[in-house]
N, C-alpha and C positions, 0 to 999 in steps of 0.2 A: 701426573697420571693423565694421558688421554681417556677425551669423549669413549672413544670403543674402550677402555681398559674399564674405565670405571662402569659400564653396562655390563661388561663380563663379571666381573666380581659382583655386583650388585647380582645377576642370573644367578652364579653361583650361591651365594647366600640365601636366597630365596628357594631354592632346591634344598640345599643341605639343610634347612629350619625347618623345614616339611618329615621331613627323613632322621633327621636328628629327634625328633619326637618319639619315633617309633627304636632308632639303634645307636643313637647316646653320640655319633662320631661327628658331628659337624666340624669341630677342631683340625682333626684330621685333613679336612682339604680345605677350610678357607681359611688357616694360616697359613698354609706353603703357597697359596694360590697368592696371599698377599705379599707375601716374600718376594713371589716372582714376578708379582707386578711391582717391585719398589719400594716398597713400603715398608720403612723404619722394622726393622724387629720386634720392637717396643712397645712401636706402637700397634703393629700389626696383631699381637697377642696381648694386649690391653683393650683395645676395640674389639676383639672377640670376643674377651668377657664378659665388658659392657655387654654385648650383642646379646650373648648366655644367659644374661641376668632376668632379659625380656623372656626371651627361649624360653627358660626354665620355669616361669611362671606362668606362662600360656599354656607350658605345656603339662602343667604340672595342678592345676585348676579343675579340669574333666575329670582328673584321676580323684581328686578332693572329692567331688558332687558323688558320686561314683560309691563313693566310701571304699574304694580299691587301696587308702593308703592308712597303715597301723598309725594312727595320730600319736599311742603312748611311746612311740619310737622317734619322733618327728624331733622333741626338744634337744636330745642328744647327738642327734643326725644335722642340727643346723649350727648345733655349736661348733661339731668337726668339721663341718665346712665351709662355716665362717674362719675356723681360726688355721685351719688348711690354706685356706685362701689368702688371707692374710700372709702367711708363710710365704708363697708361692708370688706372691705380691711384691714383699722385701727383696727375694732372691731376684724377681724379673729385675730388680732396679739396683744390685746389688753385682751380677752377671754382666760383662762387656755385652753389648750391642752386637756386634758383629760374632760371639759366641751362641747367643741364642739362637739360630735357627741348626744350629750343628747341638742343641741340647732340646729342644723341641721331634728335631729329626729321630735322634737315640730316641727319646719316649715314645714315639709315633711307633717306632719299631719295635722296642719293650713290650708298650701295648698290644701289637699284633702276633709276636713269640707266644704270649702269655694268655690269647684269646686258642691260640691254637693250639696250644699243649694242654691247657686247664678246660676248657672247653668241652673237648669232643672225650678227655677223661671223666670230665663231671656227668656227661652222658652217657658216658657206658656204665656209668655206678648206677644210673638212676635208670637203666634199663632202657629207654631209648634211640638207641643206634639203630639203625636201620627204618625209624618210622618218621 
């Protein structure tokens, strides 16, 4: 990786940790961005976890103080996502190399089908639309 590659990515993650606090998607553009700079599939979506791990705790701390988050929900919510991840962990390492960004790309775009169908239906139920 070049001087200029690795300042672009490094910009890029420092934008999307910002933004990702507020709309969940950092995934979404700094692993394709590391794909397209070179970067291992592997490892590219391991280091973003890592990266998440911080994310999620930074960003997830304010909401704590806050009392913004139901605590009696917390125990069961970290078990699903420890043992989700876990899952998703086996399979990163379980998946060809050279498969994973054609199985990362499908979820990227699952994700986005399923934001826009479910979405803008979940608000017209709850009345919404137009405001």
């Amino acid at each position: 990786m070049t001087g200029i590659q690795l300042i672009v990515l490094v910009a890029i993650v420092f934008v999307t940790s910002g933004i990702s606090v507020v709309t969940g998607s950092t995934s979404v553009i700094t692993v394709p961005v590391m794909f397209q700079l070179g970067i291992d599939a592997r490892v590219a979506v391991a280091t973003n976890m890592f990266g998440l791990t911080f994310l999620s705790l930074g960003g997830t701390l304010p909401f704590l103080r806050a009392a913004m988050v139901n605590r009696r929900r917390l125990p069961l919510l970290i078990v699903l996502t420890l043992f989700g991840s876990a899952i998703g962990a086996m399979l990163l390492l379980v998946i060809p190399s050279e498969v994973v960004p054609l199985v990362v790309s499908t979820a990227i775009i699952g994700v986005a089908v399923f934001s826009m169908v479910y979405l803008p239906a979940h608000c017209l139920e709850a009345g919404t639309h137009g405001a």
